[in-house]
TIMI-41213 format. One record per residue (C-alpha): residue number from 0; residue in one letter; y, z, x. Coordinates in steps of 0.5 Angstrom, whole numbers, plus 500, padded with zeros to 3 digits. Layout:
residues N
R   pos   code    py    pz    px
R   NUM      a     Y     Z     X
...
END
This chain:
residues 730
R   pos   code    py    pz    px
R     0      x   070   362   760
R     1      x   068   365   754
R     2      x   060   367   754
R     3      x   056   364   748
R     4      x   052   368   743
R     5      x   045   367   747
R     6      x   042   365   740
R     7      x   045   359   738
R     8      x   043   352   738
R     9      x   046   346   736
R    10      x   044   345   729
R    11      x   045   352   727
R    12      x   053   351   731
R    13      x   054   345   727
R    14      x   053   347   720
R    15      x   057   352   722
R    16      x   064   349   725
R    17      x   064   345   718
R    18      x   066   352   716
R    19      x   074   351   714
R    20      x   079   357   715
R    21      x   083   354   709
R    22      x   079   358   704
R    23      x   074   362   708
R    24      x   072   368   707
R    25      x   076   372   712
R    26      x   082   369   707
R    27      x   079   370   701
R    28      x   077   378   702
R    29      x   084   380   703
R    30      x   084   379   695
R    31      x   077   384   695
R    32      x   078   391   691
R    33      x   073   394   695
R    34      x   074   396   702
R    35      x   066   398   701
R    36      x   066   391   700
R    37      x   070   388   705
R    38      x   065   391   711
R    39      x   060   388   708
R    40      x   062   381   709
R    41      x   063   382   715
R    42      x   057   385   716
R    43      x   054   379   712
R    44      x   056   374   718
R    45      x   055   377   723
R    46      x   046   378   720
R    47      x   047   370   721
R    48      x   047   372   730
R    49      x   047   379   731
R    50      x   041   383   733
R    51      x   041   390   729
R    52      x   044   394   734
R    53      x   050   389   735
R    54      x   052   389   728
R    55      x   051   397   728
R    56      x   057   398   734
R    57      x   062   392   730
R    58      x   061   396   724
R    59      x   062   402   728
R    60      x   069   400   730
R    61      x   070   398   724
R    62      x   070   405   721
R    63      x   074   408   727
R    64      x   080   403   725
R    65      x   079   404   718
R    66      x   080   411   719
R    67      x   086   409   724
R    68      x   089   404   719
R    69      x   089   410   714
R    70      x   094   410   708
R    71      x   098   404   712
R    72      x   099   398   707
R    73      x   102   391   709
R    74      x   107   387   706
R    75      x   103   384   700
R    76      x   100   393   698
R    77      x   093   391   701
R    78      x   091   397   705
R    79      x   092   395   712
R    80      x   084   395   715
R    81      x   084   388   710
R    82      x   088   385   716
R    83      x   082   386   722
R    84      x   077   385   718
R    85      x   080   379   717
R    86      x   081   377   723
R    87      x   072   379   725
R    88      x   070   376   720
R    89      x   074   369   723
R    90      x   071   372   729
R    91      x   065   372   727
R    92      x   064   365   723
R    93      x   066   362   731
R    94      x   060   367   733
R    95      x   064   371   738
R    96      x   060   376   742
R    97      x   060   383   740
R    98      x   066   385   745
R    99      x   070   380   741
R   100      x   069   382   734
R   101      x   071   390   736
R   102      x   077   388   739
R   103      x   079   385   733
R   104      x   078   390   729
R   105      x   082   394   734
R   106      x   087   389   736
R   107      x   092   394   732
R   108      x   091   401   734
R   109      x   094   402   740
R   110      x   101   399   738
R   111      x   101   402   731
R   112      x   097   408   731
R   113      x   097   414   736
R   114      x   090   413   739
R   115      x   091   410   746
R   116      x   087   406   751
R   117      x   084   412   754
R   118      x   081   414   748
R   119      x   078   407   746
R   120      x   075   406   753
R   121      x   071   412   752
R   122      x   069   410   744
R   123      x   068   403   746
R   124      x   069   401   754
R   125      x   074   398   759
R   126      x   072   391   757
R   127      x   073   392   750
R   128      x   080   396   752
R   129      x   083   391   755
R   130      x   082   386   751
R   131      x   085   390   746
R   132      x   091   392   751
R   133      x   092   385   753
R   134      x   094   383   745
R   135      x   099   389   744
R   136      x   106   388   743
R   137      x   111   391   748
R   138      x   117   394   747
R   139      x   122   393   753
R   140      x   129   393   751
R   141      x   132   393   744
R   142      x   133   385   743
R   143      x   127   382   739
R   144      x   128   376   744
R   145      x   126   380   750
R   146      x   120   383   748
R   147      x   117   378   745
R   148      x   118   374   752
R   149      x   115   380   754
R   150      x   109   380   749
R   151      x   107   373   750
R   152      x   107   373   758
R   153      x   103   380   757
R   154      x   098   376   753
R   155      x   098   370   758
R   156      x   096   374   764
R   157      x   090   377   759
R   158      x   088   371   758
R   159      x   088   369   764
R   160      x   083   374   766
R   161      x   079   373   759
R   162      x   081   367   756
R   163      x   077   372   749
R   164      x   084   375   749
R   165      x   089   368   746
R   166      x   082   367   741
R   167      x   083   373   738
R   168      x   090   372   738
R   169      x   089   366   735
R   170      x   085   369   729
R   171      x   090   374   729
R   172      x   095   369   728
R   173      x   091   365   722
R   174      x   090   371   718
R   175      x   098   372   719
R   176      x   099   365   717
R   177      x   095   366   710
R   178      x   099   372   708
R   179      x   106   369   709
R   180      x   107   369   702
R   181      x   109   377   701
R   182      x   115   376   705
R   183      x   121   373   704
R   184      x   123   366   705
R   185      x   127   366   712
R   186      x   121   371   716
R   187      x   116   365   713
R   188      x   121   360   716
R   189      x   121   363   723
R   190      x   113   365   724
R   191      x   111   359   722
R   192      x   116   355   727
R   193      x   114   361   732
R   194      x   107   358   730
R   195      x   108   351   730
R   196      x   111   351   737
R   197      x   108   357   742
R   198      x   101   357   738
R   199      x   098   351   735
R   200      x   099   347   742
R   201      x   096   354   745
R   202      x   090   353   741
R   203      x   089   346   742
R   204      x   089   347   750
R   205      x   084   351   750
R   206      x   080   347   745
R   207      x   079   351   738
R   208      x   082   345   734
R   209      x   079   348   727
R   210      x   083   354   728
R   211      x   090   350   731
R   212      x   089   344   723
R   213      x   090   350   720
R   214      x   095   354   724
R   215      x   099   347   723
R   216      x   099   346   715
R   217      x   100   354   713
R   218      x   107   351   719
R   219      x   108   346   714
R   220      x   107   349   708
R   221      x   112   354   710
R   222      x   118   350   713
R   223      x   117   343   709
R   224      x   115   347   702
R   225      x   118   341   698
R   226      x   115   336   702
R   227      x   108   340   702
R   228      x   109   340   695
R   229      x   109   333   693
R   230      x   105   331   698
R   231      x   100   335   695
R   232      x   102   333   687
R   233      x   101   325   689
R   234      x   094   326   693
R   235      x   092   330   686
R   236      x   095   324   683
R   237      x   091   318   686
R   238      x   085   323   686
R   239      x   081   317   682
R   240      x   083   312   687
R   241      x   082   315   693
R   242      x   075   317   691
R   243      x   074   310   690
R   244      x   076   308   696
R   245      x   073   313   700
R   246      x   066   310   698
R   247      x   067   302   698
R   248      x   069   304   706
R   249      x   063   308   706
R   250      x   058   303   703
R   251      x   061   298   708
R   252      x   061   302   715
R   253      x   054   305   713
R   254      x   051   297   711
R   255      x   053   296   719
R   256      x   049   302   722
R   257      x   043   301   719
R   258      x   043   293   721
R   259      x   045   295   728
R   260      x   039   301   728
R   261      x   045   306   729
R   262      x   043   313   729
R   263      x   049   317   725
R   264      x   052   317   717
R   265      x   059   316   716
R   266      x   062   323   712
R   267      x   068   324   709
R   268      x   074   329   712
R   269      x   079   333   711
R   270      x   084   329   714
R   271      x   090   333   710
R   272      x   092   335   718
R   273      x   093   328   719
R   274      x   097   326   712
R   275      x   102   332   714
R   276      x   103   330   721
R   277      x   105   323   719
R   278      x   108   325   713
R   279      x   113   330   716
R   280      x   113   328   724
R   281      x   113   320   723
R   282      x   116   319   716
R   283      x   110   315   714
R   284      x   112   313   706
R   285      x   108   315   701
R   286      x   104   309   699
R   287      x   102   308   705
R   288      x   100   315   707
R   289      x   096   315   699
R   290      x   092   309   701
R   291      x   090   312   709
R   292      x   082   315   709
R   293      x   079   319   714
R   294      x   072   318   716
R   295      x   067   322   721
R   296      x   060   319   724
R   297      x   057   323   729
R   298      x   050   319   733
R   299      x   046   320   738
R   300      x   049   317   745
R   301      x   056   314   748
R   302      x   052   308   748
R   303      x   051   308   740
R   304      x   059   310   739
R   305      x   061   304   743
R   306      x   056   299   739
R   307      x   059   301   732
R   308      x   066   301   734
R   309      x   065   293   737
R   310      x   061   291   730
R   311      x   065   294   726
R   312      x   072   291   730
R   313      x   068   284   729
R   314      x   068   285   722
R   315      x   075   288   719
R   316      x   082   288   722
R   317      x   084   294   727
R   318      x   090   296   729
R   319      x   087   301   735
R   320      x   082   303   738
R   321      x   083   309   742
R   322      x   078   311   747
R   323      x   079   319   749
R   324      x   071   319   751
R   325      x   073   316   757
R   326      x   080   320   757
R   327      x   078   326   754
R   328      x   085   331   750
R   329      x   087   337   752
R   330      x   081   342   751
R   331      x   077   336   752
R   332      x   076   333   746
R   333      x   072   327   746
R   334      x   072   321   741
R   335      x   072   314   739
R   336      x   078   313   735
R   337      x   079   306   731
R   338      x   083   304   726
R   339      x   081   299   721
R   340      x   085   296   714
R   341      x   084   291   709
R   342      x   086   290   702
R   343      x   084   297   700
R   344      x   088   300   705
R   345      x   087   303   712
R   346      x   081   307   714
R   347      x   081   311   721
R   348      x   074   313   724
R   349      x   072   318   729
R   350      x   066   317   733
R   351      x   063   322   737
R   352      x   056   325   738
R   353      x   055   332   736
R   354      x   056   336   742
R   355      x   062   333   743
R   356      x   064   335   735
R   357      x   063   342   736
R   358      x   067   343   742
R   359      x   072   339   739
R   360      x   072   345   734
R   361      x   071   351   738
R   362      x   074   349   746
R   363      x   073   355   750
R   364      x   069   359   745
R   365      x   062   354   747
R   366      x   063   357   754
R   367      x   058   354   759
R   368      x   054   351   753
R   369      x   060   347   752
R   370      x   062   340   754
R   371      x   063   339   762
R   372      x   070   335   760
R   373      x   072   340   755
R   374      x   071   346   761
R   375      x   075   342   766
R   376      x   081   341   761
R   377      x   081   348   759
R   378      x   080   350   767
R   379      x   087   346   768
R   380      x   090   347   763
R   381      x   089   355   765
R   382      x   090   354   772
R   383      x   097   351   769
R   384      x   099   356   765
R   385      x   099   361   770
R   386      x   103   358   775
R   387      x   108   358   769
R   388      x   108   367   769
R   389      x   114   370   773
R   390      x   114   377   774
R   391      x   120   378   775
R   392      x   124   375   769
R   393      x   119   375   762
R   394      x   125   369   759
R   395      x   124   365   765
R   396      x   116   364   763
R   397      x   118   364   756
R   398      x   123   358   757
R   399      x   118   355   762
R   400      x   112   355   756
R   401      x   114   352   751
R   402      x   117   346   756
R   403      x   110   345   758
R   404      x   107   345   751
R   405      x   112   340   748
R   406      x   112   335   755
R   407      x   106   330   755
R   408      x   100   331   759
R   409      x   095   326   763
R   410      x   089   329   766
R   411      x   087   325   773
R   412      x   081   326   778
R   413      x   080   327   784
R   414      x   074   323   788
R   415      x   069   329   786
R   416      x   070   328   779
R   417      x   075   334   779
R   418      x   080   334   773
R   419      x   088   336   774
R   420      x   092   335   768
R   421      x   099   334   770
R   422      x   106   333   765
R   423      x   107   325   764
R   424      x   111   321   769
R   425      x   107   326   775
R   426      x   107   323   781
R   427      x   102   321   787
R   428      x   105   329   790
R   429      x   105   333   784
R   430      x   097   331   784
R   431      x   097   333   792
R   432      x   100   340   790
R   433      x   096   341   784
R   434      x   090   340   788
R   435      x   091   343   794
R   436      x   098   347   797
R   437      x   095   343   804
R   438      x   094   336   801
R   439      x   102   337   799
R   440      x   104   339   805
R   441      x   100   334   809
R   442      x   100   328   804
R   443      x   102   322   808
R   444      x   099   316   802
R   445      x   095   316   796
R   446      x   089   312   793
R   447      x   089   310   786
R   448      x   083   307   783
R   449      x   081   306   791
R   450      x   088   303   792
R   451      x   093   305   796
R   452      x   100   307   794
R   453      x   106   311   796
R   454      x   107   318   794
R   455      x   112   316   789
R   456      x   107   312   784
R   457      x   107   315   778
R   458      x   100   317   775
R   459      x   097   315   768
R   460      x   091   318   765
R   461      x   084   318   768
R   462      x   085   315   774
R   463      x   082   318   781
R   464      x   086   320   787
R   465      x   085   321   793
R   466      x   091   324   797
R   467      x   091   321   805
R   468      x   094   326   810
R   469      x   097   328   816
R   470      x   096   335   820
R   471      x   103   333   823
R   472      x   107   331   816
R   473      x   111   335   813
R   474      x   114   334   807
R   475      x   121   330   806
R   476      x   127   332   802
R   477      x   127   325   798
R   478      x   120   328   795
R   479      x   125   333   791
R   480      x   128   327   787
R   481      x   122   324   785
R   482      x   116   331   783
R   483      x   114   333   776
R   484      x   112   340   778
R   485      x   116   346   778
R   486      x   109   348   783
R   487      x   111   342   788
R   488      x   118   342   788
R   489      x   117   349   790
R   490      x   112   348   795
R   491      x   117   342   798
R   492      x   123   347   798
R   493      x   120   352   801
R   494      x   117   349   807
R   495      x   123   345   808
R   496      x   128   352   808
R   497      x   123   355   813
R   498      x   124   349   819
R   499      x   128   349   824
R   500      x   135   348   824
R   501      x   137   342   828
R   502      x   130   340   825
R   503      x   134   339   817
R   504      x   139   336   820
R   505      x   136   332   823
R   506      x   132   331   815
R   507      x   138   332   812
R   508      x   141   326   815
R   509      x   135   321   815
R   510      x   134   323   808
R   511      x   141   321   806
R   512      x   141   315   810
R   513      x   134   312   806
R   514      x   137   314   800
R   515      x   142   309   802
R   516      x   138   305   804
R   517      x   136   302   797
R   518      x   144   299   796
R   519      x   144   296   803
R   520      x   148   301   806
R   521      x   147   306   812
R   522      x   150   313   813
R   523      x   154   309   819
R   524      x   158   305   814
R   525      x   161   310   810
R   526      x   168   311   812
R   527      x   173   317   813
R   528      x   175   318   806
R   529      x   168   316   803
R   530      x   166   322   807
R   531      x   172   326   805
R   532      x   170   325   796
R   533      x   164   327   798
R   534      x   165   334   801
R   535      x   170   335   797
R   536      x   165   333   790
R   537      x   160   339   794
R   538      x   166   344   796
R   539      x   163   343   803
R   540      x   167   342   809
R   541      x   162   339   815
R   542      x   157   333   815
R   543      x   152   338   817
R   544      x   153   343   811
R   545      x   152   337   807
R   546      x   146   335   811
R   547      x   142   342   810
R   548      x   144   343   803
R   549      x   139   336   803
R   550      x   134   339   807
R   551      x   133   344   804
R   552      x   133   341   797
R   553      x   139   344   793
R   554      x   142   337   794
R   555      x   138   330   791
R   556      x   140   325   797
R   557      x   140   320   790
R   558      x   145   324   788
R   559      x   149   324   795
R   560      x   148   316   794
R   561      x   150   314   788
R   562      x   157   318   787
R   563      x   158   315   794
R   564      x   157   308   790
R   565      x   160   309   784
R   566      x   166   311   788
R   567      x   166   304   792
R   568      x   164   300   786
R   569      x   171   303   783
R   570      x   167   304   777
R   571      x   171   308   772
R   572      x   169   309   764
R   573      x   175   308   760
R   574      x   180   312   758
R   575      x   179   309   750
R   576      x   174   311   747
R   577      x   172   305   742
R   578      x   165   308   740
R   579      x   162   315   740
R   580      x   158   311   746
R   581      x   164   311   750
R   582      x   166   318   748
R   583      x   159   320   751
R   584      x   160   317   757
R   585      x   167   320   758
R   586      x   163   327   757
R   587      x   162   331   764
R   588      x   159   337   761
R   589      x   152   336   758
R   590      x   148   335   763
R   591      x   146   341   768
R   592      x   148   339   775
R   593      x   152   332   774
R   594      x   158   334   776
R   595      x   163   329   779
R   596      x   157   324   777
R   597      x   159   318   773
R   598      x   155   320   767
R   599      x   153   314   762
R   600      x   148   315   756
R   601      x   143   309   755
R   602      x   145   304   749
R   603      x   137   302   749
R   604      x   134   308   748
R   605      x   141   312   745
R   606      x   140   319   747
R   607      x   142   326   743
R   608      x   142   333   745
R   609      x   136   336   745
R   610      x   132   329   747
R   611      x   128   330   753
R   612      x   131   327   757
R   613      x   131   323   765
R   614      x   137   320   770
R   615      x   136   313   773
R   616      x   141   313   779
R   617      x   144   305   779
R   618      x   150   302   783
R   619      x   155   305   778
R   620      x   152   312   776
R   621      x   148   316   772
R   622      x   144   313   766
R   623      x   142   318   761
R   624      x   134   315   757
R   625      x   129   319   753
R   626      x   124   320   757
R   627      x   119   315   752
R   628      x   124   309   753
R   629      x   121   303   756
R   630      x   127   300   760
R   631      x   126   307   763
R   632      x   118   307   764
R   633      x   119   299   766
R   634      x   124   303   772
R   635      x   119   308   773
R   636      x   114   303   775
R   637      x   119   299   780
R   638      x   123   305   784
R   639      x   120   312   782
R   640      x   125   315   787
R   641      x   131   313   782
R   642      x   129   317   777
R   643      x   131   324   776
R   644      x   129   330   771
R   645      x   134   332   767
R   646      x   135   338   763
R   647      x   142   339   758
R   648      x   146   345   759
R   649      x   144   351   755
R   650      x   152   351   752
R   651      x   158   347   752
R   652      x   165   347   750
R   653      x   165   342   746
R   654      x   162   340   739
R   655      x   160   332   742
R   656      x   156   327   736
R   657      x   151   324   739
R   658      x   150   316   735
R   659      x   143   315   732
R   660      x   140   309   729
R   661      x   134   309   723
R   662      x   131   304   719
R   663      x   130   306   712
R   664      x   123   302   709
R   665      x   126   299   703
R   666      x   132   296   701
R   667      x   137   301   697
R   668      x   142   300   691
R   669      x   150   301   691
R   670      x   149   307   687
R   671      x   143   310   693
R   672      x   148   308   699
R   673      x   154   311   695
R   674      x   148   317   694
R   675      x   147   317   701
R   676      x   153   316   705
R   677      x   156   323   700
R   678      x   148   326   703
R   679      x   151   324   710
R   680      x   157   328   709
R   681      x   155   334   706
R   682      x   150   335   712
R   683      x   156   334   717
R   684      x   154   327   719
R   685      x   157   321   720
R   686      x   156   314   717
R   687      x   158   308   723
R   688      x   154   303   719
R   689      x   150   302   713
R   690      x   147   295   712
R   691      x   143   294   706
R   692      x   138   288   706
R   693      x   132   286   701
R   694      x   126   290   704
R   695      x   130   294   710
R   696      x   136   297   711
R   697      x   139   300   718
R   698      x   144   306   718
R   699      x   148   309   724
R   700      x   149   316   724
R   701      x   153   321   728
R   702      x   149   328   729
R   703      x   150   334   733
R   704      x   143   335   736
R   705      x   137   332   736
R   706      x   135   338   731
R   707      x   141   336   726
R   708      x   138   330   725
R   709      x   131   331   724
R   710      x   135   335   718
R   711      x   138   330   715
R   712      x   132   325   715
R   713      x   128   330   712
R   714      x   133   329   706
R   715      x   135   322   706
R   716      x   127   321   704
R   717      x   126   326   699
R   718      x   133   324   696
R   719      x   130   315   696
R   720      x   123   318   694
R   721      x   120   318   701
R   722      x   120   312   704
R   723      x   119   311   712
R   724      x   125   312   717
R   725      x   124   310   723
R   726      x   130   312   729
R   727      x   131   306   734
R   728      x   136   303   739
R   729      x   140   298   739
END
């Protein structure tokens, strides 16, 4: 963790996160004449924390960068220096310790200049030289591609080791971000979706969400400007009403506090994060977006938080009550979240005392004087990310990132309290490897809440978990079907490949046999030819190679299982494709690793490329669902050993269209349907189906990709004036 200022106290740190990025003075004195100027800025913030001495030394290295910088400019004709001042003068409004400060001023200098790191540790010491080192870009081979994997692992193992580096980067990015306007339109594009994907989720597991809200608008204002714009006309436009409900919500929620003797003042914020997020990411309409305020009260206790939140639900009509004080986000932020509605429109309230404001502001920043919740995520999130660096193969890391930021997270406990954040749909055993190699290789059972439960149940957030085991267990190759983690699976396989040969045959078989099990068969009812298809389907010529390959889990038993029920059950899909459903199905090249499977896409969910994605193995084959599907989850719950992870191949032969199902808000004329459906084809879609009725209308199209479709509904909203569209299953 990061070791706070020695100075600082509650009060002073609250005034100071209420300091927003979008104008701050790091961003405006990029605009300044005056390098002169500039400095003294900086040294201004920093007199609000730092002893003389300190300062001396920032403003020292902020001279050796300037004279490094010398005669450099950037993109827009500013001397270069403006760029590190900026990103100390962040630094600086988070309070950042003197080393931190230093760094930024000389993130730069090793890779665009011809200072090196030996001579920065003789200026300024070896901490300060790694921090800056860890943040240098490396050059590996001539594909940009590479080196940027290469640069983001380097950054990766830097923070591991100081967790400063990616808050330092973190700024970088941020001034970057507010700047994007000196380059042309397809470099904007492509920073702001690097940012959007790799660095807003960095920035909100390790807590500094101040930074990480406006990260995400510059992203939007850059890859939706359209959309940006005229959300922004339309918030100018009903400025007057918005004002006017902002204080009848006010007047109402503060009548509560003072009668209920509460502590706390409800403040309006900025909830242009919020607006956005809905706006572009759920395809909220516009008039409801108009009509939805955001309010913040901070009292005194938790106790005080749930009291408010009980009064105010008595008297208004809520939607949600969102408890994520008990059930902390990642980074460990905490707050009550309510959201209440009557004739003026919705009100979404944050409840929270003011600790717990200020680490959700700055995460690791706060160091120890940091909330316990906030630490413990943070660590985990930590701890996770460095099981994801390969040290061989920087795009294997690369790809293994930004799975883990874009998968769902839960966080659960173990006995003592200790936190563990694992990908949604973990398992009983991934939290054994997650907490201990030994408890994984070990682990016979599990209590959840107190109760026991098979090593296959499924784990939801804030349970705690005790693992049961045995010294003489060991891990069994039906696991591999049903683990979460990259962490377990390679502990499993790896235990499984070191035990003795007859051993794994033995395993092999046992675990084939339970699979089997499950549709009231036994390894002894498979005839001749059923054992011929399935060699014949895994080009191997024994049982006994069959029975190892179980073993050591380069072969699912469930998938072993399932191709021999779907060869008894003779079901084959038909060879006339009556709908782009059925042509799916007959696809046998889009999922990794089900070859020779009967692939079928679920109708409930309707899976596109792109989708994540997991595989519920039935009598008849391989059904295909979103991971959120709730015929899925519903499975998950009743028989977790059938369901697998699965990834879609990297490339294909062919170009499948995937069915989509969306619901527009509102119904539309003959000249907007004719409007649309020449939309639809312009961006190479198709139309299956468009029903117009008098408040909705439903539309099928065919898509290539998941990507594709996120496309065409942004176009379909400008295009019908923004209203809300919804993707559904049939």
């Amino acid at each position: 963790m990061i070791t706070a200022q020695p100075d600082r106290d509650l009060e002073h740190n609250q005034a100071r996160v209420q300091h927003t990025f979008s104008s701050s003075s790091a961003t405006s004195t990029a605009n300044r004449s005056s390098l002169s100027n500039l400095s003294e800025v900086l040294r201004a913030t920093l007199e609000e924390y730092l002893s003389e001495t300190q300062i001396a030394q920032v403003m020292a290295a902020c001279a050796f960068a300037e004279l490094a910088h010398l005669g450099v400019v950037r993109k827009s004709g500013e001397p270069y220096i403006v760029h590190p001042i900026a990103v100390a003068e962040i630094l600086g409004h988070m309070r950042l310790d003197t080393e931190s400060l230093i760094a930024a001023l000389l993130h730069d200098v090793i890779e665009d200049t011809d200072i090196s790191k030996e001579e920065i540790i003789q200026r300024f010491g070896q901490t300060v030289a790694d921090l800056v080192d860890g943040l240098t870009k490396l050059t590996v081979s001539n594909n940009k591609n590479d080196n940027k994997a290469a640069t983001l692992r380097k950054i990766l193992i830097a923070t591991l080791n100081d967790p400063r580096v990616i808050v330092i980067k973190l700024a970088d990015r941020l001034h970057n971000m507010s700047t994007l306007f000196a380059l042309k339109a397809n470099r904007r594009q492509e920073i702001a979706s690097e940012t959007l994907n790799i660095f807003v989720p960095i920035a909100r597991l390790v807590g500094v969400n101040e930074i990480a809200d406006q990260l995400e608008l510059y992203c939007y204002q850059n890859l939706e400007p359209e959309l940006f714009i005229r959300l922004n006309l339309e918030l100018e436009r009903h400025q007057a009403d918005r004002i006017t409900a902002r204080q009848h919500w006010a007047d109402a929620i503060e009548k509560f506090i003072i009668t209920n003797h509460l502590h706390g003042r409800p403040k309006a914020v900025n909830n242009d994060i919020m607006l956005y997020q809905r706006f572009l990411n759920e395809h909220t309409d516009l008039h409801t977006l108009l009509h939805t305020h955001a309010y913040e009260i901070e009292l005194e206790s938790i106790a005080e938080c749930d009291q408010l939140a009980n009064v105010v639900r008595d008297h208004f009509i809520w939607s949600q009550l969102t408890d994520h004080i008990r059930n902390p986000l990642p980074g460990g932020n905490q707050a009550l979240l309510l959201s209440i509605s009557d004739e003026r429109g919705r009100l979404d309230i944050t409840l929270r005392t003011r600790l717990m404001r200020e680490t959700a502001q700055l995460g690791v920043v706060l160091g120890e004087t940091a909330l316990q919740s906030s630490r413990s995520a943070i660590q985990a999130s930590l701890r996770n990310l460095g099981e994801l660096i390969d040290k061989d193969c920087a795009t294997n890391t690369f790809d293994a990132l930004l799975d883990y930021l874009h998968r769902e997270k839960i966080s659960v406990y173990t006995k003592d309290g200790d936190l563990h954040e694992l990908p949604q749909g973990a398992t009983a055993v991934d939290f054994a490897y997650a907490a201990s190699l030994y408890l994984g290789n070990h682990a016979v059972a599990a209590k959840v809440d107190g109760v026991a439960c098979p090593l296959a149940t499924p784990l939801v957030s804030g349970q705690k978990v005790e693992i049961i085991t045995d010294d003489l267990a060991t891990p069994n190759p039906d696991w591999l079907g049903f683990v979460n983690t990259g962490k377990a699976r390679r502990a499993i396989q790896q235990v499984l490949k070191a035990s003795n040969p007859t051993d794994r045959l033995t395993l092999g078989q046992q675990a084939l046999n339970k699979a089997l099990q499950f549709y009231q068969l036994d390894v002894r009812d498979l005839s001749d030819q059923d054992w011929h298809d399935v060699l014949a389907w895994q080009k191997l010529k024994t049982k006994a190679q069959l029975f190892e390959k179980i073993a050591v889990g380069a072969l699912l038993p469930q998938m072993v299982a399932t191709r021999v029920l779907s060869q008894l059950s003779k079901f084959k899909p038909s060879t006339d494709a009556k709908s782009p459903l059925q042509a799916l199905n007959q696809s046998n090249n889009l999922i990794a690793g089900t070859d020779g499977l009967d692939v079928r896409y679920a109708p409930c969910c309707v899976p596109i490329l792109g989708d994540p994605i997991e595989g519920h193995l039935t009598r008849r084959g391989l059904v295909v669902h979103r991971s959120r599907c709730r015929n899925l989850v519903h499975e998950l719950n009743r028989h977790p050993e059938n369901i697998v992870h699965l990834q879609w191949q990297e490339s294909t032969e062919t170009d499948p269209r995937f069915p989509a199902h969306l619901k527009i808000d509102r119904g539309l004329t003959d000249d907007e349907s004719t409007e649309l459906i020449y939309l639809i084809r312009r961006f190479q879609g198709g139309v299956e189906r468009l029903e117009s009725h008098e408040d909705a209308s439903n539309l099928s199209v065919l898509v290539r990709d998941r990507n594709h479709l996120a496309r065409l509904i942004q176009e379909m909203r400008i295009l019908l004036d923004f209203p809300s569209v919804t993707r559904f299953g049939i």
